[in-house]
N, C-alpha and C positions, 0 to 999 in steps of 0.2 A: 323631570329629574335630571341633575345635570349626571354627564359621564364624570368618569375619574381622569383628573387632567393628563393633561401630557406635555413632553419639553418640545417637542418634535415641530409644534406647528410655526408659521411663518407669516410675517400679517400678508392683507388682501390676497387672500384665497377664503373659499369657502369653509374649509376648518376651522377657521381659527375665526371666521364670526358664529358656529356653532359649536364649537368645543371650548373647554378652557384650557387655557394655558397654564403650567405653574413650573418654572424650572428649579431645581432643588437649591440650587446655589442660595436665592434667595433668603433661605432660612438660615439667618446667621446667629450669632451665640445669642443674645439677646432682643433683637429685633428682628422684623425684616426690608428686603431692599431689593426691588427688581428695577433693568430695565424698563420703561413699562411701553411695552408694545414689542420688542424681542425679546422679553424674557417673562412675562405676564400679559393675560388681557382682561378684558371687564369682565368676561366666565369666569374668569382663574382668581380672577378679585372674589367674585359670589360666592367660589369655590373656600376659599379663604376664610369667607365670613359664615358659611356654613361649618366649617373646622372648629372656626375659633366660638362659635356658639356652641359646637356638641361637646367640645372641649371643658366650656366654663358652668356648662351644666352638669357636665363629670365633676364639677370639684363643687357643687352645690348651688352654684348663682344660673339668676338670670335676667338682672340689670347690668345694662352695660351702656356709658358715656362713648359719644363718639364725636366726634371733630374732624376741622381738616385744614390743608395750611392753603396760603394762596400758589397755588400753580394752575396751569391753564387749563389742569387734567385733573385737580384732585376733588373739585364737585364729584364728578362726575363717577371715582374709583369710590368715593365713600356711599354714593348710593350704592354702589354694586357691594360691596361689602356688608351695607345694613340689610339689601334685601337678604342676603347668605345669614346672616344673623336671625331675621325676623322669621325665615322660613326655617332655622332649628329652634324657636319659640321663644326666644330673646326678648326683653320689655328693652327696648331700644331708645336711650335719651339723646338729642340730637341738638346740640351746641354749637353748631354752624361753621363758620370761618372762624379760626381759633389759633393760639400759639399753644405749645402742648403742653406747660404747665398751667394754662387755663384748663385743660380736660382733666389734670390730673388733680387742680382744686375743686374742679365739680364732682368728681366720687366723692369728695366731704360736702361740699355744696348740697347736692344732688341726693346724699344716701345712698350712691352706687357702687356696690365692692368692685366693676370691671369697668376699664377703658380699653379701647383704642383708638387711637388717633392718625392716622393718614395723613403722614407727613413724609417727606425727603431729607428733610432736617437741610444743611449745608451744601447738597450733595448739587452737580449740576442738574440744570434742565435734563428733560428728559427719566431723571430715578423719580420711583415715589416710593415709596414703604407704610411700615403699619409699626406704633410702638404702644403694646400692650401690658395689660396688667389686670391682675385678678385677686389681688392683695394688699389694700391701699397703705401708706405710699408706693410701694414695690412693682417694679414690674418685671417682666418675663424673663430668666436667666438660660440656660441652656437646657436643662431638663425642661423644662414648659414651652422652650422650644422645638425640643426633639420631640414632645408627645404631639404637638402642633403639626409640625413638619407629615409626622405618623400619619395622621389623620387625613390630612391633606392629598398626599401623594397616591394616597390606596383607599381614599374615597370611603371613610369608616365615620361616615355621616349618620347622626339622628334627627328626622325632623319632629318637629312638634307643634302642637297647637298652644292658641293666646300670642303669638307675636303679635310685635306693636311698635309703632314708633311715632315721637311726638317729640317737637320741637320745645326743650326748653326754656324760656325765657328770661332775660335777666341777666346770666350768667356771666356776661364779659364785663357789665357792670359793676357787678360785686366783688369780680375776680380783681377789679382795676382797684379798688377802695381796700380790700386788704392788703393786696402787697403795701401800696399807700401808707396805708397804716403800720404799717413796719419801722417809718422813719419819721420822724419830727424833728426839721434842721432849725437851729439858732441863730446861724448864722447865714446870712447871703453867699449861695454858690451860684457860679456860671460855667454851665454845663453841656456837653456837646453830645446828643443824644443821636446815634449812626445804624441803621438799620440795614443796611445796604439795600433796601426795596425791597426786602422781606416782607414777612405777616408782622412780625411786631413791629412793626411801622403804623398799626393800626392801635396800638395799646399802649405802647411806652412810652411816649412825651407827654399823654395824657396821667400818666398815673405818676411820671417824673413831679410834674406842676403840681402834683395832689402832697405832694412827698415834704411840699416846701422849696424846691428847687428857686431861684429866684429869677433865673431865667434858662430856658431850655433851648438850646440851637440845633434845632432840625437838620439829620443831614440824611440824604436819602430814605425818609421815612414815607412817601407818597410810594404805593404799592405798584409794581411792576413785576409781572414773573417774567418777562426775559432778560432781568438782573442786569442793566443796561453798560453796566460799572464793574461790578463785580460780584462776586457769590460772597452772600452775606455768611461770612464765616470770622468772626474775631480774631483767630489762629492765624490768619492766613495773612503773610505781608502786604498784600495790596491792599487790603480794609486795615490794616493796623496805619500803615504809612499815610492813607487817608486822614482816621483821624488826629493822627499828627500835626497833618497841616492844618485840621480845622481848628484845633487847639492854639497854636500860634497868631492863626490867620484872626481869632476870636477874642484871643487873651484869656482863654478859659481856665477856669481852674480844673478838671479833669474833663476826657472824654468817656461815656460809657458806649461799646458798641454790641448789639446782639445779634444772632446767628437766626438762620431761617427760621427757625422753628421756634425763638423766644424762651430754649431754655438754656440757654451759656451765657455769658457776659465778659465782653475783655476790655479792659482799662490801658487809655493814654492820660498820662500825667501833666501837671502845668505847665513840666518845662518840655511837654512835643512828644515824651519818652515811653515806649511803650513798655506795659511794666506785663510778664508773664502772668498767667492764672497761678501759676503756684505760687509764685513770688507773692500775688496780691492772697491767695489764701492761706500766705504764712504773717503777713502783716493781720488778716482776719483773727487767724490764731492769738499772736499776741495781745490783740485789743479785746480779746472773748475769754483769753485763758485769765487776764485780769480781772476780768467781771465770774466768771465760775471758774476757781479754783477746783484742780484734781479734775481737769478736762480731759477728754479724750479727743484725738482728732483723725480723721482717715483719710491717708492723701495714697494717690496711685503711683505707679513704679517707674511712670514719665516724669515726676514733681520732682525738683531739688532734695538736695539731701539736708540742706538748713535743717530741716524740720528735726532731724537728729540731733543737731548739735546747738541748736538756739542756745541760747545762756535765758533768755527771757522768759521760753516756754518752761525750761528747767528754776527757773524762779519762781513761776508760778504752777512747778508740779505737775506740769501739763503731761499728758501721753501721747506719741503718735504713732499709730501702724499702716505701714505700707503694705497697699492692696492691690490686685488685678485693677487695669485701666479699665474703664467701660461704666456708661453711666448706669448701669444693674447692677454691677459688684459694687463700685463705690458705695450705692444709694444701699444696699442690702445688708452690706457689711457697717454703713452709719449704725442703723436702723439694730444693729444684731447685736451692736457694743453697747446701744446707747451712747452714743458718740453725740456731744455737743454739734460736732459740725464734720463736712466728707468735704474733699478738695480733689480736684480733674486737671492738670495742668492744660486741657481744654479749655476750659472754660465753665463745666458742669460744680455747680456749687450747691451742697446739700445741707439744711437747717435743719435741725431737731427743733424740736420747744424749748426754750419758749421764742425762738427765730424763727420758726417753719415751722414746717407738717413734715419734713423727711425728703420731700423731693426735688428736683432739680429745677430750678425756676432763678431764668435772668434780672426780672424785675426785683426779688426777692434776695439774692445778690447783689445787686445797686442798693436795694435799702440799705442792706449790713454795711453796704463800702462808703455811703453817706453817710452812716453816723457813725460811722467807725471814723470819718476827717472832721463830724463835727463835734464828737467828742476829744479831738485831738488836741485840744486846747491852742486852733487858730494856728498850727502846722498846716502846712500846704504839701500834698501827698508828696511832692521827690522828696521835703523832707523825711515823710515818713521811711521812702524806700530806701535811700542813704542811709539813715539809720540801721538798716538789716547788714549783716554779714556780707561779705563779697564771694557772688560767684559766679560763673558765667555760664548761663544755658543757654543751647542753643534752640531756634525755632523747632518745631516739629517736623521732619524729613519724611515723606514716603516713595520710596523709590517701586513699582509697579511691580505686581506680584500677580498670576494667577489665583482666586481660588483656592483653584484644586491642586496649588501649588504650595502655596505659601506656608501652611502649618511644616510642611515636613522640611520647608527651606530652614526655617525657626528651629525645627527639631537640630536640623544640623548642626548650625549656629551653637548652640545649648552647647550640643556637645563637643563644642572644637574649644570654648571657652572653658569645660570641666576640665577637658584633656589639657588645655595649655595652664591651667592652675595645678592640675595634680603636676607637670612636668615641673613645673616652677618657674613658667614663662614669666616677662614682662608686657608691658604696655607702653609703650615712649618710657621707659627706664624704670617703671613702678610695676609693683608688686601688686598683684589682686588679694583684695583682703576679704573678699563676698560676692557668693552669686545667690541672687535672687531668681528663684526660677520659677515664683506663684502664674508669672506673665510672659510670655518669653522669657530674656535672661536680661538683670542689668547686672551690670560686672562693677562691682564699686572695690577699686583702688585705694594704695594707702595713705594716700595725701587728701582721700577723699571725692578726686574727681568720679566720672563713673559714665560709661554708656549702654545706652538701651537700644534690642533689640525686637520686636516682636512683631506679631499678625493684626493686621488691623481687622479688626470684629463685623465691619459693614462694607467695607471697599475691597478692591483685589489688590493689595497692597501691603509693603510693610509697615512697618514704623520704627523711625528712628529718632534717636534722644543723646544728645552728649552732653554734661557738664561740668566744668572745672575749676579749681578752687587755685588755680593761679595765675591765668590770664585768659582774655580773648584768643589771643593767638593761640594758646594752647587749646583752648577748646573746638578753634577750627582743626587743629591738629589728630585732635583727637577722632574728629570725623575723617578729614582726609586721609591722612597717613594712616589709619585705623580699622573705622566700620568702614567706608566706603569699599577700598581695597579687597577687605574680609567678602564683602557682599559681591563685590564684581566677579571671584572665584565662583557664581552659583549662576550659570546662565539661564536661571529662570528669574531673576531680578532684573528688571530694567529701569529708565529713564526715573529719576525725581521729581515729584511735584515741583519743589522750590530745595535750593542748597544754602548752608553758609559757606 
């Protein structure tokens, strides 16, 4: 029987190849996310998988989908996990090497209400995590984390008999033919499909060519976990700027690129230009709210504010509510409105029916964004994005945050921005006309611009967002002269991932 883990142990010593490890950080609003070897080991994985079976038999089940992405560790953390599942008496379906909207198709595939999947998602070498769910599409939000976390840390384990586990078969095959099925193009596109040596590097040129694509240009799709290039992350200007050139370099008509784990999707355009997830899930909006009138749509509190003010979506009646970022609220709050479609200025893009099943899936996203340019009537996407209103957002910012720092840095923030609206402060000369405070705070201004501050959900980290409705420079302004400044005042903020 294992012990109740501990944060305390250290690798190569004897502890910590006989104890488990689990340190609480880990357990974040909707997922989780260790080190793995200073901050978890393969016990504390067991340890895990034993939680998350006594857990999903608390809520009545005990089939559960399991997968894993390519890293050089993650075999090896998903056995330790199914045997913690099998020994609290879990029917364990076992879907191999996978990208996590393939595990999240096999709960329908399969007839399984739970997954988990053992992935890092974007994150560097070195993270792995587990992104679960016990409520298909839906997965874990912060109570199903905390009752997780519970169990975990204080060893409130049930085992039981009939564990089992058996490898599925099939599964990436069928998953590659629906998304497929999504799109049927009319016309001849040339298309630059970027994986950065990811896992879907294993799935998406293949199910591109099924789509109709009429020719796919491979770019770092041969599988590597030590990301030789750069960390498959769409968001992130060195894979953005990549497919840039490959675009150019190809003459392509768009690039699609996806993140480790195959469920985001970020678009470069014909003319090299990289177009933001929200940008691209506000052009989805207008090509979906024409086809289903009196839509709903759910975008998070990092997306543009277009979505307010479209003249297009207000033509066709459309609705949109601004939600907490995170691919769980997004996907939950779809799923809660019945919302046609959820938009992640990430990259997370969520389908109802008759587009989807609800959940977040890259592949599944490239369908909608192919026939949303073949339906365009032979536009070429910068036309379509010229077409949209003008505004200028900026990349996504995170400047380094503890932890066990960060929410109350946020709290601060929150409240310096109430107190300078009740004083009747400005911002570069505007007036605050709204504070949004579902997610940290975005402060939206009366011209419309607006900046975002908040906790990031999986990393030690903030997150920052600024956007402006009157120029680039202003929009750099609005970081520099603005949040930066603000944030430098908290000396538990450090250093930026990347700046504008």
């Amino acid at each position: 029987m294992l012990h109740v883990p501990r944060a305390d142990l250290v690798p190569n010593t004897l502890a910590f190849e006989t104890e488990p490890l689990v340190k609480a950080t880990g357990f974040r609003e909707y997922d989780a996310r260790w080190l793995f070897g200073p901050e978890i080991n393969l016990l504390g994985v067991q340890a895990l998988g034993l939680s998350l079976g006594t857990y999903i038999q608390e809520l009545g089940h005990r089939k559960i989908v399991v997968g894993h992405d390519y890293r050089s560790y993650s075999l090896s953390i998903k056995q330790a996990l199914t045997l913690g599942l099998v020994s609290a008496g879990c029917e364990v379906l076992d879907i191999g090497l996978a990208v996590t909207p393939m595990a999240y198709f096999a709960q329908f595939d399969l007839d399984a209400p739970c997954v988990a999947m053992v992935t890092a998602s974007h994150n560097e070498n070195g993270w792995t995590g587990v992104k679960m769910g016990a409520e298909r599409p839906l997965t874990f939000g912060p109570d199903e984390m905390g009752r997780l976390k519970e169990i975990t840390l204080n060893g409130l384990w049930r085992t039981g008999e009939g564990g089992s586990v058996r490898m599925a078969d099939g599964v990436a095959e069928r998953y590659i033919q629906d998304a497929a099925n999504r799109a049927r193009l009319t016309r001849p596109l040339r298309v630059v499909c970027a994986c950065g040596n990811g896992t879907a590097g294993a799935f998406a040129p293949q199910a591109l060519r099924k789509m109709g694509v009429a020719e796919v240009i491979e770019m770092d799709t041969a599988l590597d976990w030590s990301f030789p290039k750069y960390n498959p992350n769409p968001e992130d200007q060195v894979m953005l700027h990549a497919m840039a050139e490959a675009v150019r370099a190809h003459g392509a008509d768009l690039a699609l690129g996806f993140d480790g784990d195959g469920d985001r999707c970020g678009v470069v355009d014909d003319e090299g230009e990289e177009i933001f997830a929200d940008k691209i899930g506000l052009m989805l909006a207008r090509d979906l709210s024409g086809l289903h009138k009196d839509a709903t749509f759910v975008v998070d509190v990092k997306s543009t504010g277009l979505f307010a003010t479209d003249e297009v979506l207000k033509a066709n009646r459309a609705t949109t509510v601004y939600w907490k970022t995170g691919h769980s609220y997004i996907k939950r709050k779809t799923a809660e409105l019945g919302a046609l479609a959820g938009f992640e200025k990430s990259g997370h893009f969520f389908f109802n029916p008759p587009n989807g099943r609800g959940y977040d899936d890259g592949l599944v996203a490239a369908a909608a964004i192919l026939s949303m340019l073949d339906r365009a009537g032979g536009k070429r996407l910068s036309e379509l994005k010229k077409a949209l209103p003008v505004a200028w957002t900026s990349l996504t910012m995170s400047p380094h945050c503890a932890d066990e720092e960060k929410y109350a840095v946020v709290e601060a923030i929150v409240r310096e921005y109430q107190e300078l609206r009740k004083a009747g402060g400005k911002i570069l000369g505007r007036q605050i006309a709204d504070l949004i405070t579902v997610n940290g705070v975005r402060v939206a201004l009366e011209d419309g611009s607006w900046v975002l501050v908040r906790a990031s959900s999986n990393k030690p980290e903030l997150v920052v967002v600024v956007e402006s409705s009157r120029s680039e420079d202003d929009m750099r302004d609005l970081f520099r002269k603005e949040v930066k400044p603000r944030l430098a005042k908290h000396p538990q903020v450090g250093g930026y991932n990347q700046e504008i």
